[in-house]
C-alpha positions as CSV (number, residue, x, y, z in Angstrom):
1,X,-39.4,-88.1,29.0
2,X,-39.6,-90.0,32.6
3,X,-43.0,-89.3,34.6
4,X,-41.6,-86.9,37.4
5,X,-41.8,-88.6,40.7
6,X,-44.2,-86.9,43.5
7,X,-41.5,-86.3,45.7
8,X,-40.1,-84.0,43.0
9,X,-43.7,-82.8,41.6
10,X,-43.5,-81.3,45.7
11,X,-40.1,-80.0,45.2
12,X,-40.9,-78.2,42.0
13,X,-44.2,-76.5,43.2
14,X,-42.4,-75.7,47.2
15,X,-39.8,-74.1,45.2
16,X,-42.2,-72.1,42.9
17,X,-44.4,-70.9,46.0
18,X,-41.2,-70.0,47.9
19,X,-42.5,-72.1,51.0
20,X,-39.9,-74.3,52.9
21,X,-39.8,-78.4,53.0
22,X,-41.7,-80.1,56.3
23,X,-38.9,-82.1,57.5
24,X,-40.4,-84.4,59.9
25,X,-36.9,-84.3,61.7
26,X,-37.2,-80.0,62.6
27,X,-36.5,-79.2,65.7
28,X,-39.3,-77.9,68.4
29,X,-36.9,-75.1,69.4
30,X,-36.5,-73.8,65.9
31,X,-39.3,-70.7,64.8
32,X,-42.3,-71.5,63.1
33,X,-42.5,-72.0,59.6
34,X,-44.3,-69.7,57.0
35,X,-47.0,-68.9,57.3
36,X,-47.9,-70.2,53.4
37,X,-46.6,-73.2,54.1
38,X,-48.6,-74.4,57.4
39,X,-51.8,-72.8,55.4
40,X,-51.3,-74.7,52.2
41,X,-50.6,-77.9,54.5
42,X,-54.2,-77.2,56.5
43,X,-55.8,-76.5,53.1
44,X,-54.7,-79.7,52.2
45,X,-57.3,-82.4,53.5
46,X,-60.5,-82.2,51.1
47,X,-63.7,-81.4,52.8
48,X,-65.8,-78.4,53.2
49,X,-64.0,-77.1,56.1
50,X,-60.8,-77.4,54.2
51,X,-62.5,-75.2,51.3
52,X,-63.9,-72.6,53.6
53,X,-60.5,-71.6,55.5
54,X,-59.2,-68.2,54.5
55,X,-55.4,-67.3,54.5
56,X,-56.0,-64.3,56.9
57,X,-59.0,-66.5,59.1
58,X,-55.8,-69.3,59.5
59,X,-53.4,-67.0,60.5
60,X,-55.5,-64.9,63.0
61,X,-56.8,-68.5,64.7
62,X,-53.1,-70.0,64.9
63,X,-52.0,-66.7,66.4
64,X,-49.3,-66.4,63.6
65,X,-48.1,-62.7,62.4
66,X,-50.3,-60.9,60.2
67,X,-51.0,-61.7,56.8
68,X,-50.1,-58.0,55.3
69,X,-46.1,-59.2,56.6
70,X,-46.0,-62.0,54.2
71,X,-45.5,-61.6,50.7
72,X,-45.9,-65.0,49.1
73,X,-44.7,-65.3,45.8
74,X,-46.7,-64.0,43.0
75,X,-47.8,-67.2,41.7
76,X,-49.3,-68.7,45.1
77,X,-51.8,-65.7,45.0
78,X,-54.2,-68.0,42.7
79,X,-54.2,-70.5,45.5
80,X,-55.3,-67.9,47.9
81,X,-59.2,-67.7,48.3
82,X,-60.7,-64.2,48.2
83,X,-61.0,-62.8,51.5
């Protein structure tokens, strides 16, 4: 078997999370993304202040809806930190 690329590795774990692709193209004028998907993108950067950030503490500082509207898939609820 062929190493999977990281571009796919992405695909295959965006598509188990449920969470859109960042298209660098997207239109302004288009809504906001999920809210999963701009959290996991913060969360990404390694650092302490990275670590720290809570789902619910993200969304209530970006202004986004709140986190009891979202239901992320069941498998991105281990990348969640306890609130």
């Amino acid at each position: 078997m062929f190493p999977l690329a990281f571009q796919e590795i992405s695909w295959h774990v965006r598509e188990l999370l449920g969470i859109e692709e960042p298209l660098w193209s997207r239109s302004i004028a288009l809504p906001y993304r999920d809210n999963l998907g701009l959290f996991l993108e913060h969360k990404a950067p390694a650092g302490a202040k990275a670590d720290a950030l809570t789902f619910s503490q993200f969304v209530q500082e970006a202004g986004l809806d709140s986190p009891r509207s979202i239901s992320p898939s069941p498998l991105s609820q281990d990348l969640l930190p306890c609130t």
